[in-house]
N, CA, C and O of each residue as an XYZ file, in Angstrom:
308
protein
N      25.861    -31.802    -19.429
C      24.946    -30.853    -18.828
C      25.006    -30.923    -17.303
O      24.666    -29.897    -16.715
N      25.352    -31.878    -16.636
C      25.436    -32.133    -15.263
C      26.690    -31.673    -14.721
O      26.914    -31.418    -13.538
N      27.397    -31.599    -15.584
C      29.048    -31.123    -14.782
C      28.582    -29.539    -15.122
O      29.352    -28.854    -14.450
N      27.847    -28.817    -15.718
C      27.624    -27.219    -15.600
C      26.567    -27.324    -15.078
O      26.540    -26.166    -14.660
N      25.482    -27.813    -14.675
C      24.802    -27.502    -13.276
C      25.696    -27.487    -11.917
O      26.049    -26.485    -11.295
N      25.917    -28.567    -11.675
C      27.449    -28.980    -10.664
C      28.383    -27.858    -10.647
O      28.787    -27.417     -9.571
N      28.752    -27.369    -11.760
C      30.094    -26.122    -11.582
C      29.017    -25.197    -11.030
O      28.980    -24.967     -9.821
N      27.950    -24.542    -12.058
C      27.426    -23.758    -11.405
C      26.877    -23.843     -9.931
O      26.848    -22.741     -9.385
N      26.561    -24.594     -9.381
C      26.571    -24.876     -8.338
C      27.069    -24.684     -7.000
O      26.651    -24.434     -5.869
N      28.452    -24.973     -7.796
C      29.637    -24.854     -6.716
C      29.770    -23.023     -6.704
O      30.011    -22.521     -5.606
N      29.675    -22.464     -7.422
C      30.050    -21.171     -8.230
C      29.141    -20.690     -7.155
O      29.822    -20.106     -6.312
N      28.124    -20.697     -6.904
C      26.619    -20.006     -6.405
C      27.130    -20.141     -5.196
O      27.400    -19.089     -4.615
N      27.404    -21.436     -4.489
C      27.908    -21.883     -3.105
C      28.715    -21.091     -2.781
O      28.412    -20.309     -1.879
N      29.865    -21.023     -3.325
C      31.155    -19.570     -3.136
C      30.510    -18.429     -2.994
O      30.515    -17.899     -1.883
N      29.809    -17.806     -4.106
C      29.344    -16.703     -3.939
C      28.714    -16.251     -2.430
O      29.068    -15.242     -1.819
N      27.676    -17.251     -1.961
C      26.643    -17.051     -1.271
C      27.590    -17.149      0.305
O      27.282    -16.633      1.380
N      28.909    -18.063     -0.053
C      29.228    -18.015      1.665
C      30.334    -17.027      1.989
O      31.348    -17.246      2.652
N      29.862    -15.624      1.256
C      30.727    -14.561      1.150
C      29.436    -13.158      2.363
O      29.633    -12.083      2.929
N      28.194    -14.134      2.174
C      27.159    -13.255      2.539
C      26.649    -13.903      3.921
O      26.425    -15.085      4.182
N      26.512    -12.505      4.896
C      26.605    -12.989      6.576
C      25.277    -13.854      6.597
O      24.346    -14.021      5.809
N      25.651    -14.387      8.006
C      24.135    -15.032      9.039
C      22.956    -13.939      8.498
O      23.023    -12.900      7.842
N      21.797    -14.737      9.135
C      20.430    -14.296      8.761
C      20.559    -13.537     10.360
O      20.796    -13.993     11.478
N      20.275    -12.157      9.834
C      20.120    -11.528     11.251
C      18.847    -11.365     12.297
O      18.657    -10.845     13.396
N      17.927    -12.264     11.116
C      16.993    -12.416     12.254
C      16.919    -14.345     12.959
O      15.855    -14.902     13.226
N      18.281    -14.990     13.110
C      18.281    -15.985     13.826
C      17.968    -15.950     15.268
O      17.300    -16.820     15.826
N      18.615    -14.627     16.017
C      18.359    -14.650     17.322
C      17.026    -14.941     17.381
O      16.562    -15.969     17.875
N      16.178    -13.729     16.705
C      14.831    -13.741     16.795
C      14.340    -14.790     16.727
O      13.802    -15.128     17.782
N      14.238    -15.929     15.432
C      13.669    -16.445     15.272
C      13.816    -17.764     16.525
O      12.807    -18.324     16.956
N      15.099    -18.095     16.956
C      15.442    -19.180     18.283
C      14.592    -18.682     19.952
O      14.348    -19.118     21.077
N      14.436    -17.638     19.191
C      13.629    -16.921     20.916
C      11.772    -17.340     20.783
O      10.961    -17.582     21.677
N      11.646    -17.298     19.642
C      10.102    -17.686     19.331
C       9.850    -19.009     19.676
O       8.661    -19.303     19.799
N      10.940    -20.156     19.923
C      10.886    -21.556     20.275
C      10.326    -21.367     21.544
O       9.523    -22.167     22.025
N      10.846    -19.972     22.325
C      10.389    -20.311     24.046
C       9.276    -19.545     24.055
O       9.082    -19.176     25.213
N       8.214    -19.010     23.105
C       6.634    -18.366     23.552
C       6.375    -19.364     23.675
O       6.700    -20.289     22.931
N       5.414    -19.447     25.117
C       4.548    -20.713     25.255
C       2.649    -20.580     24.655
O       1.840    -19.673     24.457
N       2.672    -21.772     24.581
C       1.383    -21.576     23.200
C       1.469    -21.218     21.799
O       0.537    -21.317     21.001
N       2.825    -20.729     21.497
C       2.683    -20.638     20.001
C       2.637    -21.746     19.245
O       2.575    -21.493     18.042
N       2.646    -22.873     19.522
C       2.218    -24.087     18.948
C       0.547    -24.265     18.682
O       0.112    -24.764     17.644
N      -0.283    -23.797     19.740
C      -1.873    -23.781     19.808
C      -1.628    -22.937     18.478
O      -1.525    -23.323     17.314
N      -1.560    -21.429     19.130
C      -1.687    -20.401     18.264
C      -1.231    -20.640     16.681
O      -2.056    -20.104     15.941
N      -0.319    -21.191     16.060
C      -0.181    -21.471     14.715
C      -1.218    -22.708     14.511
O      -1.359    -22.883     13.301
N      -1.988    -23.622     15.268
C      -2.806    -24.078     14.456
C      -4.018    -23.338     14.550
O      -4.928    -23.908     13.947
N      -4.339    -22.314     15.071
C      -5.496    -21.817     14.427
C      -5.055    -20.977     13.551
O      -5.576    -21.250     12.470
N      -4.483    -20.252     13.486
C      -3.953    -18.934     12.405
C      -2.854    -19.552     12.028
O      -1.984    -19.529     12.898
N      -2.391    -20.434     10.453
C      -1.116    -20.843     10.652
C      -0.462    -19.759      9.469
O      -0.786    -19.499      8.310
N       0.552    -19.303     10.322
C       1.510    -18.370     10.251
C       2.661    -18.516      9.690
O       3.265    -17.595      9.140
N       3.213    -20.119      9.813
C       4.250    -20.682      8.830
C       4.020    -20.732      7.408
O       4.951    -20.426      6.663
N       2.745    -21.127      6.862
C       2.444    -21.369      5.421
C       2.067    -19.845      5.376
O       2.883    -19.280      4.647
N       1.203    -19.026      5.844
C       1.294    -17.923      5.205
C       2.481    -17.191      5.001
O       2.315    -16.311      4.157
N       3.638    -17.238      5.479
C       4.966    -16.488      5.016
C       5.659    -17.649      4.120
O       6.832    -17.685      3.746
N       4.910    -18.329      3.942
C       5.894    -19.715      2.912
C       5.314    -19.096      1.773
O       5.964    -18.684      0.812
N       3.681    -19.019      1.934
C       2.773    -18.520      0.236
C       3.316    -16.991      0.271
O       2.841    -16.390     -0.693
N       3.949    -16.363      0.868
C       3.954    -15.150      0.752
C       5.426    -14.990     -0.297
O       5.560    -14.390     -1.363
N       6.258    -15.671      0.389
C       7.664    -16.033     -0.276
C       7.566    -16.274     -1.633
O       8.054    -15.493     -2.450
N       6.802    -17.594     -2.048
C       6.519    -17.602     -3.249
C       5.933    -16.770     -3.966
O       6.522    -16.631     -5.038
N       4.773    -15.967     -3.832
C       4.286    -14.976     -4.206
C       5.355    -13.853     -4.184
O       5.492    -13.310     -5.281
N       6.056    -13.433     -3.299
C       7.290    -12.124     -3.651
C       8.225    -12.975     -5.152
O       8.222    -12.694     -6.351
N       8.864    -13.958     -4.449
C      10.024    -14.508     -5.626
C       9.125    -14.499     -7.178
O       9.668    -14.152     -8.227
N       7.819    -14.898     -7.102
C       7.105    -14.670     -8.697
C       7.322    -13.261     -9.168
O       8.082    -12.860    -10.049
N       6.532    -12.623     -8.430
C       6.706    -11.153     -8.630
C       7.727    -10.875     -8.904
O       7.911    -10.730    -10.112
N       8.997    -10.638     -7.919
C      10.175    -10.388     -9.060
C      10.753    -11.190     -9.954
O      11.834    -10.754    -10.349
N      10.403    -12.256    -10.434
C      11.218    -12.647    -11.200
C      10.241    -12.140    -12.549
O      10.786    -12.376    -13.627
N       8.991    -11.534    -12.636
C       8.129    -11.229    -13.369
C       8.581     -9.537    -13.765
O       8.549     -9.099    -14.915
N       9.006     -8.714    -12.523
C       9.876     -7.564    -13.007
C      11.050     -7.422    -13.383
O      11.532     -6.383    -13.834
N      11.873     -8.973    -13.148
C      13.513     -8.965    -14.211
C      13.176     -9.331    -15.207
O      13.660     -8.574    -16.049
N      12.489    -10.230    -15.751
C      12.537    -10.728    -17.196
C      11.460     -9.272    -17.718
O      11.511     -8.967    -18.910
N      10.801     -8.685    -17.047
C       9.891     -7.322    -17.834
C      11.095     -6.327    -17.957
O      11.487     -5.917    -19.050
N      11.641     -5.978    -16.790
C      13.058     -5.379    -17.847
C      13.709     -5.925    -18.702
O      13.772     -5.337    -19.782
N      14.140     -6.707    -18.615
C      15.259     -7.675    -19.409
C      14.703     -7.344    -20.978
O      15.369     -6.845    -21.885
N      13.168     -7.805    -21.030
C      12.560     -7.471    -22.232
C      12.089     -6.156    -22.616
O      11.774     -5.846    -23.765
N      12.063     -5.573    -21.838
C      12.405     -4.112    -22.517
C      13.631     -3.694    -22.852
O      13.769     -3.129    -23.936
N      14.622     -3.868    -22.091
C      16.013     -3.783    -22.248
C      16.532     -3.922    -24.042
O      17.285     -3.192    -24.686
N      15.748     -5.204    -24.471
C      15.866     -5.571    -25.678
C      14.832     -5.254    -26.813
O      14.718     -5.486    -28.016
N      14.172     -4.640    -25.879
C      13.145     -4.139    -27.092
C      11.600     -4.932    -27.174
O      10.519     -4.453    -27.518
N      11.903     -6.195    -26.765
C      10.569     -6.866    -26.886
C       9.239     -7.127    -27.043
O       8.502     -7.855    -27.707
N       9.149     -5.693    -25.615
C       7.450     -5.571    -25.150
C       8.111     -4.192    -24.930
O       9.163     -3.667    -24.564
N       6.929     -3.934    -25.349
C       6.788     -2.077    -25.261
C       6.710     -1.972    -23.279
O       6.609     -0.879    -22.722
């Protein structure tokens, strides 16, 4: 079972370094030089809300592939 996690693995790795840079890196290296955004994320923190937000999107869809998937097959009406 560990050598097909591992292949798959490697498999995903290939795939994925076929797909460019994150095009919002500039952006995000330029936000290092606002001054005070260190204050400012501890009162409003802005990192965990796009972390809970992330998780909350990735649920959601993975809640509309398997709802097709199972319709696809008939499952759930």
């Amino acid at each position: 079972m560990g050598t097909i996690l591992k292949a798959l693995g490697e498999v995903l790795a290939f795939a994925l370094s076929f797909l460019p840079d994150s095009p919002f890196q500039g952006f995000l290296d330029g936000l290092e030089k606002v001054p005070y955004l260190a204050y400012l994320n501890w009162f409003i923190p802005i990192g965990d809300f796009l972390k809970i937000l992330g998780v909350w999107c990735a649920a959601i869809g993975i809640f509309y592939i398997v709802s097709v998937i199972l319709r696809f097959v008939k499952a759930i009406n």
